[in-house]
N, C-alpha and C positions, 0 to 999 in steps of 0.2 A: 736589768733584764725584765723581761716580759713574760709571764705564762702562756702558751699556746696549745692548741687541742680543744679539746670540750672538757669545760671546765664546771664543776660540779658545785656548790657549796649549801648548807643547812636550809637557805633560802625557797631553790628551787626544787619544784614538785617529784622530782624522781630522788632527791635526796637520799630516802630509807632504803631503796630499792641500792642506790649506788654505794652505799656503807654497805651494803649484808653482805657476808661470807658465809659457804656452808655450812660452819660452826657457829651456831647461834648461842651459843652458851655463852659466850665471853662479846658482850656488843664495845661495842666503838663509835668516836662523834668526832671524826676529820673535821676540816676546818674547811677544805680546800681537798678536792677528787682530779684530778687532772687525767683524762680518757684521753692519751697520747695517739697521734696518726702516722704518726712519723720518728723517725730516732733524732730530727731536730726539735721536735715536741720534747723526750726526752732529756737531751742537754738543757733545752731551755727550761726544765721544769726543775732540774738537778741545778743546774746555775742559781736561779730565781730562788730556790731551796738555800742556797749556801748563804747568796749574796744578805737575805732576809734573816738571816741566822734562825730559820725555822725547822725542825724535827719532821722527818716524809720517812715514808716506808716504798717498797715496792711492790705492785700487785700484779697478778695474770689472772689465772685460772679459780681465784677465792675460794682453793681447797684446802690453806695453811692450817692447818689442825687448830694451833693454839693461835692462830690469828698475826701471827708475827707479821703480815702484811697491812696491817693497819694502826691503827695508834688514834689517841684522842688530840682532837686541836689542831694538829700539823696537819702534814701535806700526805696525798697518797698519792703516786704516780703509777698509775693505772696500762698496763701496756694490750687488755686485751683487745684493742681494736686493732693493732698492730694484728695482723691474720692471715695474711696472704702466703699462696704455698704454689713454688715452682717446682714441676717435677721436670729431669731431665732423663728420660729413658734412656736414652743412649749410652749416659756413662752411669747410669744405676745410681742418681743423686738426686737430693729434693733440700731445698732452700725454703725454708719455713719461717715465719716470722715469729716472735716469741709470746705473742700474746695468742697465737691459733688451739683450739682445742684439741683435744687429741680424737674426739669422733668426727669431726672437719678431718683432721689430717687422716683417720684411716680411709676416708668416706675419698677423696683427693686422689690420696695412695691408689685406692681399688680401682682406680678407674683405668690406671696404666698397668694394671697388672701388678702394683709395689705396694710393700710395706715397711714399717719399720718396728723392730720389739720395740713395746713400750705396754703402759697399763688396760684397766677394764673401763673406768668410770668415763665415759663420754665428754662431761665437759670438765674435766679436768685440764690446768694449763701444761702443755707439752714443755713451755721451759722448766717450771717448777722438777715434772716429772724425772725429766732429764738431767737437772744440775743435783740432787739428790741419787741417782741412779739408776731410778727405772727399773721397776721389775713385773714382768706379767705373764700372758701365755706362748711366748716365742723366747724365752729370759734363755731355754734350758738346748736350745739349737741357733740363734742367731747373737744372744747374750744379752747383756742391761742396754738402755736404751743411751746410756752414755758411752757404751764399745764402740757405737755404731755412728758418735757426734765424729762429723769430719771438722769445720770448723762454726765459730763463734764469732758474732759482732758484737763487741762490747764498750760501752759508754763509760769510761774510767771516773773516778773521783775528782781527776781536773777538770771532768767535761769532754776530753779527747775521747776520738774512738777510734778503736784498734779492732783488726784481723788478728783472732788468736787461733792457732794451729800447731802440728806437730813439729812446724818449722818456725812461726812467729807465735813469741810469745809463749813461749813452751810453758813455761812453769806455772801461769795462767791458764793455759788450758789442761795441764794437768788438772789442777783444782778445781775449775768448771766440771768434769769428771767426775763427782759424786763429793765434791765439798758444800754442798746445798746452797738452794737461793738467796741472794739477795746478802751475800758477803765479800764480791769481791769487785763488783761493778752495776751496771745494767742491762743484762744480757738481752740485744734486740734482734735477733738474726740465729738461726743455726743453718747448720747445713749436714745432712746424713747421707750414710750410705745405706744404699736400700736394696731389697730382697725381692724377688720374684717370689708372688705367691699365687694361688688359687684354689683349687678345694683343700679342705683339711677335714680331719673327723673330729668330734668330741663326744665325750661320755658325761653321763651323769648316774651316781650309785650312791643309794640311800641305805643306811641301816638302821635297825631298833637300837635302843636306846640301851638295851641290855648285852648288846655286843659293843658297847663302847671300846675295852680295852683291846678287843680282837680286831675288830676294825682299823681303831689308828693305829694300832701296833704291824699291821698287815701293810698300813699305806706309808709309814715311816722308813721302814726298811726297804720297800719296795721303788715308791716314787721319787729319790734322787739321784737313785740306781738302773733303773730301765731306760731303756733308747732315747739319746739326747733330741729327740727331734720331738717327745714326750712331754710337755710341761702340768700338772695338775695342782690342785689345794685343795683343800677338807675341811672342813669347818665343824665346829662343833657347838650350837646353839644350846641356849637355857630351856628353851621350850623343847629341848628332851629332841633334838635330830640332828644326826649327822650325815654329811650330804660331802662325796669325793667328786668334782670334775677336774676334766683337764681338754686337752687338745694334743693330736699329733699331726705337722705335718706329714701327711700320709694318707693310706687310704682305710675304710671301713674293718675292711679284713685284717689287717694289720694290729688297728688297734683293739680289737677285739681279741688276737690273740695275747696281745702285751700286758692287759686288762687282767686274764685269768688270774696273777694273784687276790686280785681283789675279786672278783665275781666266785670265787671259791672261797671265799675268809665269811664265814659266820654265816652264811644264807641271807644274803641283801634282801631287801624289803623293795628295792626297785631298781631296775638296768634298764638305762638308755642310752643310746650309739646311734651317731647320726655321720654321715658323710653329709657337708654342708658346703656354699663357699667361706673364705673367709672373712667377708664383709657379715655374712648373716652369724656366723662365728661368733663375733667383735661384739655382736646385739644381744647375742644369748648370755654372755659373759658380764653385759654391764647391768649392774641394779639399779633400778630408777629410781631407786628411795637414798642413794649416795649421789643424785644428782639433784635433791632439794633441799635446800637450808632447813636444818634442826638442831639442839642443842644435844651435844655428845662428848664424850671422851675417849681417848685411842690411847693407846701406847703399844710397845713392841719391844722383839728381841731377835737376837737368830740364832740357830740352832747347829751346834758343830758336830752332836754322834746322836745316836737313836735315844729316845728318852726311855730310861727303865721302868718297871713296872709298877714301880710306888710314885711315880712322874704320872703315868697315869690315872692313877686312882687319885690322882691329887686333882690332876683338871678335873674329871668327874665330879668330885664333892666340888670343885670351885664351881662351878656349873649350876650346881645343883642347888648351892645358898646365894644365885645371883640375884638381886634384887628384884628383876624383871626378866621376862623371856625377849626384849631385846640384847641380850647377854650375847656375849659368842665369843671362842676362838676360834682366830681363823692363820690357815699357813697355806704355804707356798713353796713347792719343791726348787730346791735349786740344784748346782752343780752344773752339768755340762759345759755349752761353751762359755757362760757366766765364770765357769770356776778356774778356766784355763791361763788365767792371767794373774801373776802375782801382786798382793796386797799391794805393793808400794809404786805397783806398775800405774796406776789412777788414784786419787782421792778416796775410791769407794773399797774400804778396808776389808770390808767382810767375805772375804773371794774362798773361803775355806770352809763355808758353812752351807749345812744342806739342806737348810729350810730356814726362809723367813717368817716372822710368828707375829700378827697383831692380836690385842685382844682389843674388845670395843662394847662399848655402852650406848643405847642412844633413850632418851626419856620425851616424853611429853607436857607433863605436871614438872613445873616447879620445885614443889616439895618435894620429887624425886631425886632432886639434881647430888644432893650428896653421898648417898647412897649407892650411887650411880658410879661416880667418881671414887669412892674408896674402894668399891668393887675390883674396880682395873687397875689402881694403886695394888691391892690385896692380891691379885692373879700375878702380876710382874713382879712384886717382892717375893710369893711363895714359891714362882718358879724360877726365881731367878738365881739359884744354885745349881739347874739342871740346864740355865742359857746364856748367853752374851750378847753382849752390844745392845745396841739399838738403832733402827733404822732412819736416817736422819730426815727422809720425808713422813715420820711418823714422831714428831717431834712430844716431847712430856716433860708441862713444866716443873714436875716433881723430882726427875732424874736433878742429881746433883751434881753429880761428876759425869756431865752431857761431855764433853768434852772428847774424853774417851769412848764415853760411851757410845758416840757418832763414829766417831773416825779415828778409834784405835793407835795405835803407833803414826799414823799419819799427822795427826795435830800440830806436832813440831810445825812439822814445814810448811803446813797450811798458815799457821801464822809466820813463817817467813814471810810466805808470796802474800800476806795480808796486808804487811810493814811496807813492804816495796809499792804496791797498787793503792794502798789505802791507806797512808799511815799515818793521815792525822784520826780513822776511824768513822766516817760519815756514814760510811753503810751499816747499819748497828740496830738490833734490835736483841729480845731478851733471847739467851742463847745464841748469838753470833760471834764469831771465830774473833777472836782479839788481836791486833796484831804484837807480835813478840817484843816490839821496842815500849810497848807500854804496860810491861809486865812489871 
């Protein structure tokens, strides 16, 4: 076999640039970058992979938190030049390639009047988003961004590539369905179904720092509860501010009425309400500073009943002894049409929880870097009597029993369909799905 694509190795001048991921924290030294064109680039890189008995990861979107898409020595197979995006208005579907970014695809979407739920961050990879679960500002009226996958082209373990669907390949594309990337093939291809959209509103509401408990206590109860067409998150930063937006599809007046729990809770320090479209929406919503490589740590949980009042005063002090004012937690209302599908109904388990919760570090200095990290260790272990799970695109190599912690009662079967598809295990990195016959 022969490698095909553009092919990357230590040698050539874009080398550094072709290794970085978001996550600068944890570097990496591939041997071999494979920038695939095609899904015969992919076979042939996967082949060449085997045939060489060489160690390769799979890459898109270079937003793997802990980097699971990369490795030292071996091969990376690279798909985001794979990008290309067919809309088809007539039957409300878009054919997207798995390497395309997700502000490409909103930026595509907008043009026909469609969209699809999925997240904030711009260049994030849409399969990564997707094969994980997808959760953003449409999660809570059109659902995760895998409700809406119709099907999947995937590059199997032998090399074969298969159409997986509600009709082929079912137990396969269950597991595509929020059993995360890069464990059960090579996903090159999706296919959605898509939503007419066009203006929406969003808010922005700031309070002091001395309303902490009133605030979140106001948006907890409130945001997974109000009008599914309603999605918002809250964040609650070390540098002493807390900041609630959201979006309705809807109009101005509407959401200004839905609002008033919060614009009554503690006298906000700022309100802003905008009726906008939903491309300029998509801009407000993304951070420019999660779309450039820095050295960080994430981790998460989700959230099954309102947090009590010693919950509270717990994030607060966590808050407050963070190493750095890039501290934060941050959540995300769920429920609605996310919640209307039972646990075992997809891979993604968490369908009974009404908020998903990261917490995050990011540093500058070196010598920060530990301090950094036990931080977000120290917020997930204190709160982790008052949460559950964790979100499996928000991976932490400290969780130990990841397993459940990802994908809850579902694991079983995920390594079933792991045994069947992969069952000598070639797709493998730290925290991936084992298959059952090699337990």
């Amino acid at each position: 076999m022969k490698l095909t694509g553009r092919i990357v190795t230590p040698k050539d001048p874009d080398y550094n640039e072709a290794r970085t991921n978001i996550n600068t924290n944890i570097p990496f030294y591939p041997k071999i970058i494979v920038f695939c064109q095609c899904t015969t680039d992919v076979v042939n890189a996967l082949l060449w992979a085997k045939e060489n008995c060489i160690p390769f990861r799979i890459r898109s979107g270079r937003h793997s938190y802990e980097n699971f898409s990369l490795l030292n020595d071996g091969l990376v197979i690279d798909i985001s030049e794979m990008n290309r995006i067919h809309v088809d208005t007539m039957e409300s579907i878009a054919s997207i390639e798995a390497g395309a970014e997700l502000g490409d695809v909103y930026k595509k979407l907008w043009k026909h009047g469609q969209t699809i739920p999925a997240g904030t961050v711009a260049n994030v990879g849409l399969v990564g988003l997707t094969l994980g679960g997808g959760i953003g500002y449409l999660t809570r009226v059109f659902g995760l961004t895998c409700d809406n996958l119709l099907e999947a082209e995937v590059v199997l373990a032998s090399g074969k590539v298969v159409t997986t669907n509600k009709h082929n390949h079912r137990d396969l594309f269950w597991a595509l369905q929020g059993g995360g990337g890069g464990n059960f093939g090579i996903v090159t291809n999706l296919t959605f179904q898509t939503h007419s959209i066009h203006n929406v509103s969003i808010f922005s509401i700031e309070w002091a720092w001395e309303d902490f408990e009133c605030a979140y206590d106001t948006w907890q109860n409130w945001a997974p509860y109000t009008d599914c067409r309603l999605t918002s998150s809250i964040e609650m930063k070390a540098n002493r501010t807390i900041i609630a937006q959201g979006q309705l599809v809807g109009s101005k007046e509407e959401l200004l009425k839905l609002i008033q729990p919060l614009v009554k809770a503690c006298k906000p320090c700022s309100i802003k309400i905008k009726n906008t479209s939903f491309i300029n929406a998509t801009r407000f919503f993304d951070d420019p500073a999660e779309n450039e490589p820095a050295p960080f740590k994430r981790s998460g949980s989700f959230v099954q009943e309102p947090f009590p009042q010693e919950a509270l005063s717990l994030m607060k002090r966590l808050l407050e002894k963070a190493p750095s004012e890039n501290c934060a937690i941050w959540q995300q209302s769920l429920c609605g049409k996310a919640g209307c599908i039972e646990p075992e109904d997809t891979a993604f388990f968490y369908r009974d929880s009404i908020i998903a919760q990261e917490y995050n570090a990011t540093w500058s200095c070196h010598h920060e870097r530990r301090q950094n990290i036990r931080w977000v260790e120290s917020v997930r272990k204190s709160l982790g009597r008052y949460t559950n799970g964790d979100y499996v695109n928000w991976p932490d190599l400290f969780i130990q029993n990841w397993q459940t912690t990802y994908y809850g009662d579902n694991y079983k079967r995920l390594q079933e369909i792991k045994a069947k598809y992969d069952p000598d295990n070639i797709f493998r990195f730290p925290q991936s799905i084992m298959p059952s016959t090699t337990l």
